[in-house]
C-alpha positions in Angstrom: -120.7 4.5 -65.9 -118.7 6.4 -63.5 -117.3 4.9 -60.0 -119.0 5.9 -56.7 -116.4 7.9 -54.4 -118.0 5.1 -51.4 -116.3 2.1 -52.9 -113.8 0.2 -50.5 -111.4 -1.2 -52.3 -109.3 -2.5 -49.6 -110.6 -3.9 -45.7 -108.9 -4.9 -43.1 -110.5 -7.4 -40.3 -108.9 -7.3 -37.1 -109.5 -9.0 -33.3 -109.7 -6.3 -30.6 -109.7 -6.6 -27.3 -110.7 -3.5 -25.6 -110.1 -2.4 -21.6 -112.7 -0.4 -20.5 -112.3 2.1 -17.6 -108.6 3.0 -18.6 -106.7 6.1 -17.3 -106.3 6.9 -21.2 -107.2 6.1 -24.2 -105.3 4.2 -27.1 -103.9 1.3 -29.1 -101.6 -1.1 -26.3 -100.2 -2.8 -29.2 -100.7 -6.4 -30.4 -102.3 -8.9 -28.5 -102.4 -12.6 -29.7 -103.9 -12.5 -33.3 -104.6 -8.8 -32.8 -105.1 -5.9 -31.5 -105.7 -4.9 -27.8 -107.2 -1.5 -27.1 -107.7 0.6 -23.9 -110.4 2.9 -23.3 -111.9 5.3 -20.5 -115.4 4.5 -21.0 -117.6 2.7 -19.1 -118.7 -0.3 -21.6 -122.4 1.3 -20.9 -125.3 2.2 -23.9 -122.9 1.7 -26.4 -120.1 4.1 -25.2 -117.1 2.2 -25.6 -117.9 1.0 -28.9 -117.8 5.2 -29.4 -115.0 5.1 -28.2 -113.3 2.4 -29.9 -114.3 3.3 -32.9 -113.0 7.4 -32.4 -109.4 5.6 -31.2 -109.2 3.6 -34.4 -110.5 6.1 -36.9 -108.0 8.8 -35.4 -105.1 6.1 -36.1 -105.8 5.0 -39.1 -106.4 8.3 -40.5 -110.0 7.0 -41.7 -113.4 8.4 -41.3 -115.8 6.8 -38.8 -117.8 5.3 -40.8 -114.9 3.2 -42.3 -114.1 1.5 -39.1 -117.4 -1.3 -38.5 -117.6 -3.6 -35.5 -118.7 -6.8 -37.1 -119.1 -8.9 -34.1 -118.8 -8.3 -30.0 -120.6 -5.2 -29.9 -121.4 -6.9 -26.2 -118.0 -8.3 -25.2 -114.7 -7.5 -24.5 -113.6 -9.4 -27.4 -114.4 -7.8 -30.9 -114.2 -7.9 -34.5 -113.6 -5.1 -36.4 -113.5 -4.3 -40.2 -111.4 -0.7 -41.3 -112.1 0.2 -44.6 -108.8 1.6 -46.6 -106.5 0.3 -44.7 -104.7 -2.9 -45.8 -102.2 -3.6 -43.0 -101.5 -2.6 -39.2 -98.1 -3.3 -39.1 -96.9 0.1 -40.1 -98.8 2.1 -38.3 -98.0 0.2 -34.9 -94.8 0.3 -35.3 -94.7 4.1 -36.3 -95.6 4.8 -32.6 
């Protein structure tokens, strides 16, 4: 039986707390147990959750469809699953 290419081996779940309305767009850094993001859209029909999850596909280096908001899809305060990636710490401090 051969192995489907789709299979995630490793997730990573992650709080996020996202500013909407920002000047630009990107990762602030850590914030309490995780991560907190800022973002220029207007929290509107689903439009920051774009955005959100374009800012954290772009750095992770993972497609969109690996990065799944799990819960807060309405609120500020979200939890996020990236597929293939198995720790942050690296890639915040490589900024």
């Amino acid at each position: 039986m051969q192995k489907s290419s789709n299979i995630r081996k490793h997730a990573l779940v992650i709080n996020i707390k996202v500013q909407p309305y920002s000047s630009r767009a990107g990762i602030v850094g850590p914030y309490g147990d995780g991560l907190k993001v800022k973002l220029t859209s207007s929290p509107v029909e689903g439009k920051a959750n774009k955005e959100l999850i374009d800012v954290l596909a772009k750095k992770f280096k993972i497609t969109k469809n690996n990065v799944e908001i799990i819960s807060g899809r309405t609120s500020k305060h979200k939890i996020v699953k990236l597929h293939g990636v198995e720790s942050i710490e690296d890639k915040i401090r490589s900024d």
